[in-house]
Backbone and ligand atoms as CSV (ligand in chain L), in Angstrom:
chain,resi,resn,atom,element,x,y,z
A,1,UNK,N,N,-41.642,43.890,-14.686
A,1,UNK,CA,C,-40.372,44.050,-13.945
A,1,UNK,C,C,-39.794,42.693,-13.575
A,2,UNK,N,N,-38.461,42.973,-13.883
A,2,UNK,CA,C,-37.839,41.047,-13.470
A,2,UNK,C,C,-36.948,41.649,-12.394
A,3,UNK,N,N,-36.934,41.068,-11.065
A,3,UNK,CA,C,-36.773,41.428,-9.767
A,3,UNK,C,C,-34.992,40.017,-9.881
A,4,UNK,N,N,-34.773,39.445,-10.797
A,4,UNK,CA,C,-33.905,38.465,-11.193
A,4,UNK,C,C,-32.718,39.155,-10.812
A,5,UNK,N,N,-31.809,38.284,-9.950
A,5,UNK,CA,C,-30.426,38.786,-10.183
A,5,UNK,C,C,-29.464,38.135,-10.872
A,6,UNK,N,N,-28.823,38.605,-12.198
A,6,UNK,CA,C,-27.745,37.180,-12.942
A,6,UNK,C,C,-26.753,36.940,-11.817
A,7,UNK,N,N,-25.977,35.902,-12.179
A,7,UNK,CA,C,-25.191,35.282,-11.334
A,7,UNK,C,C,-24.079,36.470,-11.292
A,8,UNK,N,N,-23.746,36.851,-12.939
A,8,UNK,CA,C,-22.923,37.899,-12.752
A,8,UNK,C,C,-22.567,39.420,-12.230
A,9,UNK,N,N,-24.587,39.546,-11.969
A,9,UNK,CA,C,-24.664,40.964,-11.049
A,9,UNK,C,C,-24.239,40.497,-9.564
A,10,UNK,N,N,-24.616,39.014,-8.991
A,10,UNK,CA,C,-24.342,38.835,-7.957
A,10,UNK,C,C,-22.517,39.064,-7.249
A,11,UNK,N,N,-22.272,38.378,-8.209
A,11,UNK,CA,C,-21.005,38.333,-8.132
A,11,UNK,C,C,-19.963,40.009,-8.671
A,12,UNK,N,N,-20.791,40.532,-8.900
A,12,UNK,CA,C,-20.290,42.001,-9.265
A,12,UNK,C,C,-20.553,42.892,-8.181
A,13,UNK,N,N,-21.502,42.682,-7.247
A,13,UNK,CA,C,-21.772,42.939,-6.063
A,13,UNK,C,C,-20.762,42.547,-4.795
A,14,UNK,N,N,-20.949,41.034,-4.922
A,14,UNK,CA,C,-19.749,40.917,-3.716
A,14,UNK,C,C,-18.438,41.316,-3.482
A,15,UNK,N,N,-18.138,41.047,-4.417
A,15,UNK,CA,C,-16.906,41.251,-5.186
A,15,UNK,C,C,-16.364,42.440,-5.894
A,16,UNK,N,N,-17.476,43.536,-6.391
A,16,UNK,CA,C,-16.836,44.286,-7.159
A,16,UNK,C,C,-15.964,43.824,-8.261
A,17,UNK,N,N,-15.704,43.186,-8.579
A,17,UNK,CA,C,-15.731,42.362,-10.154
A,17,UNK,C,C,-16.284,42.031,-10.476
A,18,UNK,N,N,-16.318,42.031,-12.199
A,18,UNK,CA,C,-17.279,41.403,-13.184
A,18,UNK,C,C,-16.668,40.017,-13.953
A,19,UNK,N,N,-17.456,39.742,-14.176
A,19,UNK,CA,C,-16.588,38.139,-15.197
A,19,UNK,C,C,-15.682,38.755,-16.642
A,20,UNK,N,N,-16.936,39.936,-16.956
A,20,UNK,CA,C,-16.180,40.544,-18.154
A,20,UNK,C,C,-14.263,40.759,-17.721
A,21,UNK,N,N,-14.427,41.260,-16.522
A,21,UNK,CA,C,-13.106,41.864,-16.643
A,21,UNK,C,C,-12.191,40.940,-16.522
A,22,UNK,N,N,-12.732,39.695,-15.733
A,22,UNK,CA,C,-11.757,38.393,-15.478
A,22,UNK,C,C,-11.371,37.931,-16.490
A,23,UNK,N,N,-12.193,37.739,-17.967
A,23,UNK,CA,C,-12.033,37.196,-18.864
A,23,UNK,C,C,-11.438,37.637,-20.000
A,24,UNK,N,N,-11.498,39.357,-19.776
A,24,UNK,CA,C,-10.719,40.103,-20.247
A,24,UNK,C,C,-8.811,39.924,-19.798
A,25,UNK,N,N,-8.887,39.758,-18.757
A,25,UNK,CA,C,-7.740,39.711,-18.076
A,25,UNK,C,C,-7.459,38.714,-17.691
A,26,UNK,N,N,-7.702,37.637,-18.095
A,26,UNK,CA,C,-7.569,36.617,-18.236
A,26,UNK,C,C,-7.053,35.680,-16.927
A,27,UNK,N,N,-8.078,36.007,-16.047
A,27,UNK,CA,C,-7.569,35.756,-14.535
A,27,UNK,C,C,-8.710,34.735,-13.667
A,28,UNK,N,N,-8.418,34.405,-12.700
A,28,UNK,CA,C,-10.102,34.352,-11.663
A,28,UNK,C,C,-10.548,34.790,-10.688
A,29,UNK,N,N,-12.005,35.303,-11.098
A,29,UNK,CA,C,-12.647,36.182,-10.083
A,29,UNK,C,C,-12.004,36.411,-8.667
A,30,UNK,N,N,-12.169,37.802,-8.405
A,30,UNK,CA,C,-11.771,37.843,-7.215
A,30,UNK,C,C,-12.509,36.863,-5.981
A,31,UNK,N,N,-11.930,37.500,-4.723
A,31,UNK,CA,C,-12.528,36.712,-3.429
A,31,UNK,C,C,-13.605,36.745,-2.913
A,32,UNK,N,N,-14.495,36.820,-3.139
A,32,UNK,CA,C,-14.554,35.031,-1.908
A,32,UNK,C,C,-14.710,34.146,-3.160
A,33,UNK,N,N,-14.931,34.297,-4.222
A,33,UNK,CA,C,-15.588,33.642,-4.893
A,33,UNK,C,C,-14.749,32.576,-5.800
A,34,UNK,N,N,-13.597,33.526,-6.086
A,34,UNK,CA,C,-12.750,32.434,-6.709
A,34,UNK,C,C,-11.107,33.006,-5.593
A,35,UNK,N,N,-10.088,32.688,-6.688
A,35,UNK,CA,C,-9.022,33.281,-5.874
A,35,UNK,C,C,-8.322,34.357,-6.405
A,36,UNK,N,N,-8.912,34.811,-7.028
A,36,UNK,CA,C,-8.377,36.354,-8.066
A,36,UNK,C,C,-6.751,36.060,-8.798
A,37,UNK,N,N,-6.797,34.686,-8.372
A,37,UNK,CA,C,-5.097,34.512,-9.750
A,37,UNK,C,C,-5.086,34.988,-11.004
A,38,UNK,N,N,-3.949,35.030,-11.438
A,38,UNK,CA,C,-3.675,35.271,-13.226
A,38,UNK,C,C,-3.631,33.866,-13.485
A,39,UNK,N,N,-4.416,33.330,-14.688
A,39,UNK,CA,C,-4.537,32.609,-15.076
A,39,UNK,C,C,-3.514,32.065,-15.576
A,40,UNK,N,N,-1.992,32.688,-16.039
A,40,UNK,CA,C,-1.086,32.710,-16.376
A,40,UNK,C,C,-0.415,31.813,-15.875
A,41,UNK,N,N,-0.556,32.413,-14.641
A,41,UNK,CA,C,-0.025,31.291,-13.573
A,41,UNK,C,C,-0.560,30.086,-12.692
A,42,UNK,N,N,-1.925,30.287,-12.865
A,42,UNK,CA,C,-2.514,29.441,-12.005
A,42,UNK,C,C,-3.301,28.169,-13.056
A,43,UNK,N,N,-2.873,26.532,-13.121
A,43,UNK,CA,C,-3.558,25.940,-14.327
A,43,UNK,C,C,-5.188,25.648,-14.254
A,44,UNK,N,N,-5.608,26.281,-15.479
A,44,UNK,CA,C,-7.105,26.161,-15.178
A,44,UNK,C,C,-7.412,24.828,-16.132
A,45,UNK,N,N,-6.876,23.926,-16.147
A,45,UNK,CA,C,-7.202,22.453,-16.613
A,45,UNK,C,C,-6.938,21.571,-15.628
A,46,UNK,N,N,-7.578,20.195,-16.577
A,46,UNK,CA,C,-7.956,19.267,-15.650
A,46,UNK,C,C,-6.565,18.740,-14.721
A,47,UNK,N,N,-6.269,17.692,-14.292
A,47,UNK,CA,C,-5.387,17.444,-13.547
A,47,UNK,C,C,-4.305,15.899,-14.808
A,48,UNK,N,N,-5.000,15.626,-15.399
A,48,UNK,CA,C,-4.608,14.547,-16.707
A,48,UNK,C,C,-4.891,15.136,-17.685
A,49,UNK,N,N,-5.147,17.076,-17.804
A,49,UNK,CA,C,-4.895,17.350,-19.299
A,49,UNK,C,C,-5.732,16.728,-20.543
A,50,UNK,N,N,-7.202,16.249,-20.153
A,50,UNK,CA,C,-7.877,15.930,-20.806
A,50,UNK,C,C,-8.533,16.879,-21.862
A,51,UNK,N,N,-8.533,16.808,-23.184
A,51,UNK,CA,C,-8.773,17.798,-23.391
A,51,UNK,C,C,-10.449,18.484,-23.772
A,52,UNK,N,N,-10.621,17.434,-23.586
A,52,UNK,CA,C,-13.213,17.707,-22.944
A,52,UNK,C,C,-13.099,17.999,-22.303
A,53,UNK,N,N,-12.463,17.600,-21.079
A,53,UNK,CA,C,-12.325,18.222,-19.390
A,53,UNK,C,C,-12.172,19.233,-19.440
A,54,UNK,N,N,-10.939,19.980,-20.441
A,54,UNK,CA,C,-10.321,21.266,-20.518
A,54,UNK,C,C,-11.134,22.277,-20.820
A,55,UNK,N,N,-11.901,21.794,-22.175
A,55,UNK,CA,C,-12.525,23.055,-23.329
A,55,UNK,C,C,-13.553,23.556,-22.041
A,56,UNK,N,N,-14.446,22.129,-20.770
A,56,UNK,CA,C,-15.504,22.841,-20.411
A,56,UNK,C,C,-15.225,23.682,-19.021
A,57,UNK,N,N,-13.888,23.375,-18.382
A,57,UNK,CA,C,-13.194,24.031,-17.521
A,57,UNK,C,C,-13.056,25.133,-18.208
A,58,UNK,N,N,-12.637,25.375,-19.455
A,58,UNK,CA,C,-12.562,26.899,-19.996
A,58,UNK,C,C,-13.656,27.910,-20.112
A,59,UNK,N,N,-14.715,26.375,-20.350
A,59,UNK,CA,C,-16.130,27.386,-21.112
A,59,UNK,C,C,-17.064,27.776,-19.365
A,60,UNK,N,N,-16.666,27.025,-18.094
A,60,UNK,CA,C,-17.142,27.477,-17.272
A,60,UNK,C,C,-16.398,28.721,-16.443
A,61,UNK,N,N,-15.038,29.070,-17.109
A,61,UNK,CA,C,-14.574,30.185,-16.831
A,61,UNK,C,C,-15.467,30.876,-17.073
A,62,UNK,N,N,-15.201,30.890,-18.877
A,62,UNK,CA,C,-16.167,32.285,-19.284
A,62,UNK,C,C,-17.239,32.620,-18.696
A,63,UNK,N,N,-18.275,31.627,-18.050
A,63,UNK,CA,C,-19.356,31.569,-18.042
A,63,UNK,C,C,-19.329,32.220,-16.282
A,64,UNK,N,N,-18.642,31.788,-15.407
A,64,UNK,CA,C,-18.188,32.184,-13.934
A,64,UNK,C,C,-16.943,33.180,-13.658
A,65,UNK,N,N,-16.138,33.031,-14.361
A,65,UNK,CA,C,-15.111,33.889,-13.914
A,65,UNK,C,C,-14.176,32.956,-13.075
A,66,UNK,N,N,-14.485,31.772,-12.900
A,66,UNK,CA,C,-13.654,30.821,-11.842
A,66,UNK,C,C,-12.948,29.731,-12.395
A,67,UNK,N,N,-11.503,29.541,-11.999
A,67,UNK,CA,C,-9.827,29.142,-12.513
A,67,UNK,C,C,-11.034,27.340,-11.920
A,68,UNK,N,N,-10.019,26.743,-12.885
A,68,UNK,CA,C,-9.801,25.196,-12.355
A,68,UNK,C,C,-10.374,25.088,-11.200
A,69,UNK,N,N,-8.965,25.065,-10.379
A,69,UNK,CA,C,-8.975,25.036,-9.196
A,69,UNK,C,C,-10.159,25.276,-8.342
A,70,UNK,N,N,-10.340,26.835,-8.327
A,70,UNK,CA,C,-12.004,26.842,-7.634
A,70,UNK,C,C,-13.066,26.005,-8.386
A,71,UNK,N,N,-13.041,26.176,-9.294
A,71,UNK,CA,C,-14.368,25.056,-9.843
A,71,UNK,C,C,-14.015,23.130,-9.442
A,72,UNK,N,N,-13.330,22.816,-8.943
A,72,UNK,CA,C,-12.673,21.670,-8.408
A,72,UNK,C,C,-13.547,21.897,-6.975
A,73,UNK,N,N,-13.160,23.121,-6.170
A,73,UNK,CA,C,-13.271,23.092,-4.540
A,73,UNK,C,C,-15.045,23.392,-4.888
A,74,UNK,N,N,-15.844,23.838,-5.860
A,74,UNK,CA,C,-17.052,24.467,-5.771
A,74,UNK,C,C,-17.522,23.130,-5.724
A,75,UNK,N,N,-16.892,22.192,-7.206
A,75,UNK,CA,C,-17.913,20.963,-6.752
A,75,UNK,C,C,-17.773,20.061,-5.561
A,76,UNK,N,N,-16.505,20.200,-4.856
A,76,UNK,CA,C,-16.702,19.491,-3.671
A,76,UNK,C,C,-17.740,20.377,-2.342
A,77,UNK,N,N,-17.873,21.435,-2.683
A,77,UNK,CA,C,-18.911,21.979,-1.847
A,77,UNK,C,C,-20.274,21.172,-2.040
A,78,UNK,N,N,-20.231,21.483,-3.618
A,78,UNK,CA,C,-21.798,20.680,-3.734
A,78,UNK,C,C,-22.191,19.331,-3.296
A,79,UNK,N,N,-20.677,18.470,-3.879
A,79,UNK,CA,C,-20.774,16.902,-3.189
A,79,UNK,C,C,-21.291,16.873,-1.924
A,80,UNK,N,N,-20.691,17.743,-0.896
A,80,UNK,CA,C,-20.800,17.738,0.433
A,80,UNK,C,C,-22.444,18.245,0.562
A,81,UNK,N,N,-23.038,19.245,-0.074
A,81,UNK,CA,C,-24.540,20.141,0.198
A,81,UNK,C,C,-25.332,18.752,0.197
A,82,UNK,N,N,-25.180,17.945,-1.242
A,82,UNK,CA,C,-25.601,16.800,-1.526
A,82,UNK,C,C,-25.598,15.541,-0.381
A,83,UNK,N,N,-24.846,15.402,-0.121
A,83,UNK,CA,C,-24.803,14.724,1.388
A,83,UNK,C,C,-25.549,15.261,2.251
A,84,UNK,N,N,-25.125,16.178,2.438
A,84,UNK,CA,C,-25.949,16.674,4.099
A,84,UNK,C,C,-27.881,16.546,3.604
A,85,UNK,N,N,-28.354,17.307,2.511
A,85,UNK,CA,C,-29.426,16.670,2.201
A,85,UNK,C,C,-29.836,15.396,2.461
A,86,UNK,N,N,-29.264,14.568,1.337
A,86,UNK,CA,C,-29.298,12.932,1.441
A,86,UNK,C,C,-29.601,12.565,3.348
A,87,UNK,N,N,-28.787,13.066,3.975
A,87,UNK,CA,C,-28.767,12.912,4.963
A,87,UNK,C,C,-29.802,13.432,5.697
A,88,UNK,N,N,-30.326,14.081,5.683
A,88,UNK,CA,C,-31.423,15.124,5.965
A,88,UNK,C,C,-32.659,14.381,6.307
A,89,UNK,N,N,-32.743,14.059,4.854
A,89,UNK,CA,C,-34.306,13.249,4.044
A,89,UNK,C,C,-34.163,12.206,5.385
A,90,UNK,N,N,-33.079,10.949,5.267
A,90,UNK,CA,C,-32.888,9.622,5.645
A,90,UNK,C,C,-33.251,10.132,7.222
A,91,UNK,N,N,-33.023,10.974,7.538
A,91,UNK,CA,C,-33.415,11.348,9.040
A,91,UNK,C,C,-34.554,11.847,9.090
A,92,UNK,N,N,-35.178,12.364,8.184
A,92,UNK,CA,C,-36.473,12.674,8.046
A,92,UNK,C,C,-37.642,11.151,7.660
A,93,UNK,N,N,-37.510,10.725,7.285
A,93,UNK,CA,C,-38.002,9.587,7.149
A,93,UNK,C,C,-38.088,8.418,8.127
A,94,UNK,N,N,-36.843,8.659,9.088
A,94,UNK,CA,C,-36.864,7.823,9.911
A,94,UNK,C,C,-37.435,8.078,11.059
A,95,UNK,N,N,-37.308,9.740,11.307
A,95,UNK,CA,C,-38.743,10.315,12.313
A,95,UNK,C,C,-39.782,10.016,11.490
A,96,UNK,N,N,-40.449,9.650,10.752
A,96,UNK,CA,C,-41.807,9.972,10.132
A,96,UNK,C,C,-42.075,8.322,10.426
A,97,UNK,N,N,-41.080,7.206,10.430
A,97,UNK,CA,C,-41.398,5.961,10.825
A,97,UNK,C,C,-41.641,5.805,12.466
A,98,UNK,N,N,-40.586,6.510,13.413
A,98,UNK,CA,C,-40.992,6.636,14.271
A,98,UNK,C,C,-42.025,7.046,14.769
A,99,UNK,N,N,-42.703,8.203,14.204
A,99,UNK,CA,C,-44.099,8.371,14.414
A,99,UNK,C,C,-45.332,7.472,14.517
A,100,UNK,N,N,-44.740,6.789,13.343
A,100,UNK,CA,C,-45.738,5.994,12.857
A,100,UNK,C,C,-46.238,5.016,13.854
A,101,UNK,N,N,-45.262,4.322,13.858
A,101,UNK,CA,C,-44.663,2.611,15.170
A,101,UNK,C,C,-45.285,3.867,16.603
A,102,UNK,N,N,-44.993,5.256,16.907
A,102,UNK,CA,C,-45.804,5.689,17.754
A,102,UNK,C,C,-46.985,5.848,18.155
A,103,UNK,N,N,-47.978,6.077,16.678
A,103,UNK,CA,C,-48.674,6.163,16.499
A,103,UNK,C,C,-49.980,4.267,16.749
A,104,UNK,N,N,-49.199,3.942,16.120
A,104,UNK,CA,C,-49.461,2.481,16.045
A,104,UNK,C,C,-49.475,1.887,17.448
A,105,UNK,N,N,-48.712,2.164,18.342
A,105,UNK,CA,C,-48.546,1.487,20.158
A,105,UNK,C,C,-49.855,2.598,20.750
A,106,UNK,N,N,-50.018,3.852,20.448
A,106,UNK,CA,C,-51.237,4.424,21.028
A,106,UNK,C,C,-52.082,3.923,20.976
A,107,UNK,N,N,-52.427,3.434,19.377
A,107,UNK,CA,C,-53.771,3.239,19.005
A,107,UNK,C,C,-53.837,1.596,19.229
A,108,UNK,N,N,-52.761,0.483,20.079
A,108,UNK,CA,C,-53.260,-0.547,20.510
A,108,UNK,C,C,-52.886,-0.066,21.766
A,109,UNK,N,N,-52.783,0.760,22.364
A,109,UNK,CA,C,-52.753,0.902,23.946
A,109,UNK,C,C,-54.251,1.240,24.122
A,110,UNK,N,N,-54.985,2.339,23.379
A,110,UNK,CA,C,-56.209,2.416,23.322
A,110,UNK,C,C,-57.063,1.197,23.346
A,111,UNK,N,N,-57.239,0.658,22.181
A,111,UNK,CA,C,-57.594,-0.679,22.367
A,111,UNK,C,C,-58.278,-1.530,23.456
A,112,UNK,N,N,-56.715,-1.529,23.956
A,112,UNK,CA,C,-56.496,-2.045,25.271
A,112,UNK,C,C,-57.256,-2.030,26.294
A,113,UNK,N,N,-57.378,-0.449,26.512
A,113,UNK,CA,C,-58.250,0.435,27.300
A,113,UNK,C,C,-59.791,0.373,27.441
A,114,UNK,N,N,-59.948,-0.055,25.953
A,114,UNK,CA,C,-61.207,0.017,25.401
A,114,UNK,C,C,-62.113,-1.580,25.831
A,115,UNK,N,N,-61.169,-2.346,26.125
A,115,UNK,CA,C,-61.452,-3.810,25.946
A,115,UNK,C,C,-61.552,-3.437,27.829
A,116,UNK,N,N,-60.986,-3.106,28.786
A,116,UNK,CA,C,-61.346,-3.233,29.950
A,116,UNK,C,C,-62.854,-3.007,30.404
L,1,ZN,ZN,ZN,-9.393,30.511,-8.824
């Protein structure tokens, strides 16, 4: 048994749309996920019309159901997830030094103690 959910059952769940139908209809996924535009109207290329930029903006339609645009705002989500991590660690590390330098004043306060 594979207990797996595809991205596209997920999103067929929240949403009640499927990618099939987006791509059929040539639109993007409904909400929350994308903004349910007609593609018609809404440009799902790059912003300079590149056309590598374009083919994989297209091919991550197919693949998501999501216009330009949201795939623009998704990766600035990630930029940002990426940060707050980064950020995370660097604060994590810097308690784990503090410990340390804590650790280190005990064990010559002991010492100390030890020498009286
Ligand atoms: Zn969209």
């Amino acid at each position: 048994m594979n207990n797996h959910v595809t991205l596209e059952e997920f999103v067929a769940v929240v949403t009640g749309d499927s990618v099939q139908d987006v791509v059929r209809e040539s639109r993007c996924v409904a909400l929350p996920f994308g903004c349910g535009e007609n593609l018609m109207e809404v440009v799902y290329t790059s912003e300079d019309g590149d056309p590598e930029e374009d083919a994989l903006y297209w091919l991550i339609w197919q693949m998501t159901g999501l216009c330009g645009d949201c795939q623009d705002e998704y990766e600035e989500l990630e930029d940002e997830a990426v940060d707050a991590v980064t950020q995370a660690v660097d604060k994590f590390e810097l308690r784990l030094e503090m410990e340390a330098s804590v650790m280190r004043l005990l064990s010559e306060l002991e010492r100390d103690d030890d020498s009286d």
